[in-house]
C-alpha positions, 0 to 999 in steps of 0.5 A: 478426528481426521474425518472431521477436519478433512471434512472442514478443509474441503467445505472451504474448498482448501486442502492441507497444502493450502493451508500449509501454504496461506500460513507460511504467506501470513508469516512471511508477510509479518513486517510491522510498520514502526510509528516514527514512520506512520508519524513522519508520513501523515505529519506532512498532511493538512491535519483538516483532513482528519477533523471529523472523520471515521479512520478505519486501519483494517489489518491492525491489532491494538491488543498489547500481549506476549505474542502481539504488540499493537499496530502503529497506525493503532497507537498513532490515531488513539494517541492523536485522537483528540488533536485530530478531532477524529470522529471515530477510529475502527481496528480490524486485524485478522486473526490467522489460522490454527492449524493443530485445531483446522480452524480460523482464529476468530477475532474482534473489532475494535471501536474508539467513539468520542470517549468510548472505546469497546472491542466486539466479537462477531460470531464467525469474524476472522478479521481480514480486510475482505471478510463480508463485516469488514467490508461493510465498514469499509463501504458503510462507515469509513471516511479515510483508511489508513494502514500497511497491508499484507504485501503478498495480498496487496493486488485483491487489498488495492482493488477493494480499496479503490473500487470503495471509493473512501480516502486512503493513506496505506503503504506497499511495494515501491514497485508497485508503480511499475506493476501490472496489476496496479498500473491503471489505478495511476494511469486512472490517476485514482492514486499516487505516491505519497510523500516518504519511502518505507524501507525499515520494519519489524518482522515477527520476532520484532527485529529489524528488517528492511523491505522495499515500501512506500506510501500511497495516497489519493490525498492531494499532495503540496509541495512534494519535497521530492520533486527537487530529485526531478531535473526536468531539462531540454533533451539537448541538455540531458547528458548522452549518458542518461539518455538513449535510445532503444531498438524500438526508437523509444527514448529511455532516460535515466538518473531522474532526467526529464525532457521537458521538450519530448512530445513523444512517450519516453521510458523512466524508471520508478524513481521520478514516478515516485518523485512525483513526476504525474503531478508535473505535466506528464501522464502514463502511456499504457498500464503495462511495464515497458521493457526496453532492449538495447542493441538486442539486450533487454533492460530493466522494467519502466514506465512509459510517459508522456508530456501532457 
């Protein structure tokens, strides 16, 4: 039996630690999104923009059992399927590794057509959102995707799901603004932050717990009510206390002040970025973090910008 599950590991190119490793990474990235918070954020949305369309949530479980509860992107879409006029909607979730048995937990698709709803179990599917099947409905099938996935993955989910080219609505790490590996996608403008913060989940034993999330879309966005966070001013008026300058000459500004007369790139935090402040006028300057030192100190992360 050890001959055969050493022989299993080193086919996928894995060692034991790596497994032992993935699995612990899996655990810990159990944090399940609640539904009023699903329902809040698409609320905000023209509801014409699911009218015919095939959602695809690819790290959700719709089975409800003892050791599962369904995914609220799940519930939402098959609660709201008719009055969305959806075309289809399509669940995916992987299905994690048993490590007694050296063995990946192969699991199902699941299908909601018009009034049919059917759940399929391809030979050898895992389920995870990079699985070959899974990518093909993503590239072949998909209108709009929809879900939170994994934050310890969210670098390899971000670049799939932006280089598919579908409409998305998903939730990740409100960092993610300030983050290198995501810094071109809002340099590129191929996403923004959507319209609320996520910072209450339920982790694995269902209890309530708090991460630091937020959505992200490349759906248009009306009437943000949180650009009134954002007081764009004149320099002059912006008080001495928000604004400084570090010992690269670079302005560095604070509290949610914007200079409305600056032609020069200045340093924000991630709040106006989240604010919704790229749809104001201003553009990121590099896709990298700025940091900031003053008088020799360094400073927190932030983002360089620019008045368009």
């Amino acid at each position: 039996m050890e001959k055969k599950q050493t022989k299993q590991l080193e086919e996928r190119g894995l060692t034991a630690k790596d497994i032992m490793q993935k699995a612990q990474r899996a655990k810990n990235d159990e944090f399940y999104t609640r539904y009023e918070d699903v329902e809040k954020e698409i609320s905000m949305y023209d509801k014409n923009i699911w009218k015919n369309k095939v959602v695809f949530c690819n790290c959700d479980n719709v089975v409800d059992t003892d050791d599962s509860k369904p995914s609220a992107f799940a519930l939402y879409f098959l609660q709201n399927f008719k009055e969305l006029e959806l075309k289809k909607l399509i669940c995916t979730h992987y299905g994690g590794f048993n490590q007694a048995a050296d063995e990946y937990v192969f699991t199902y698709i699941f299908t909601k057509d018009g009034f049919e709803a059917k759940k399929d179990y391809p030979p050898d599917y895992d389920g995870s959102f990079d699985h070959p099947l899974s990518l093909k409905i993503l590239n072949e099938e998909a209108d709009i995707v929809c879900t939170n996935p994994p934050f310890s993955r969210a670098k390899e989910y971000w670049k799939i799901l932006i280089e598919s080219g579908k409409k998305f609505l998903i939730i990740s790490n409100f960092t993610n603004v300030k983050n290198q590996p995501y810094m071109s996608y809002f340099k590129d403008n191929k996403v923004w932050a959507g319209y609320n913060e996520v910072y209450w989940y339920q982790n694995h034993k269902r209890e309530i717990t708090r991460a630091p999330g937020h959505w992200y879309t490349n759906f248009p966005i009306i009437d943000r009510p949180k650009y009134k966070n954002l007081k764009i001013i004149p320099l002059k008026e912006i008080p001495e206390k928000y604004k400084k300058y570090d010992d690269n000459k670079i302005l560095v500004v604070d509290n949610n002040y914007i200079p409305s007369d600056y032609k020069k790139p200045f340093a924000v935090s991630i709040f106006p970025i989240l604010s919704g402040l790229l749809e104001k006028g201003y553009r990121y300057v590099q896709d990298k973090e700025y940091v900031p030192y003053i008088d020799g100190k360094r400073k927190f992360g932030r983002i360089l910008v620019q008045k368009i």
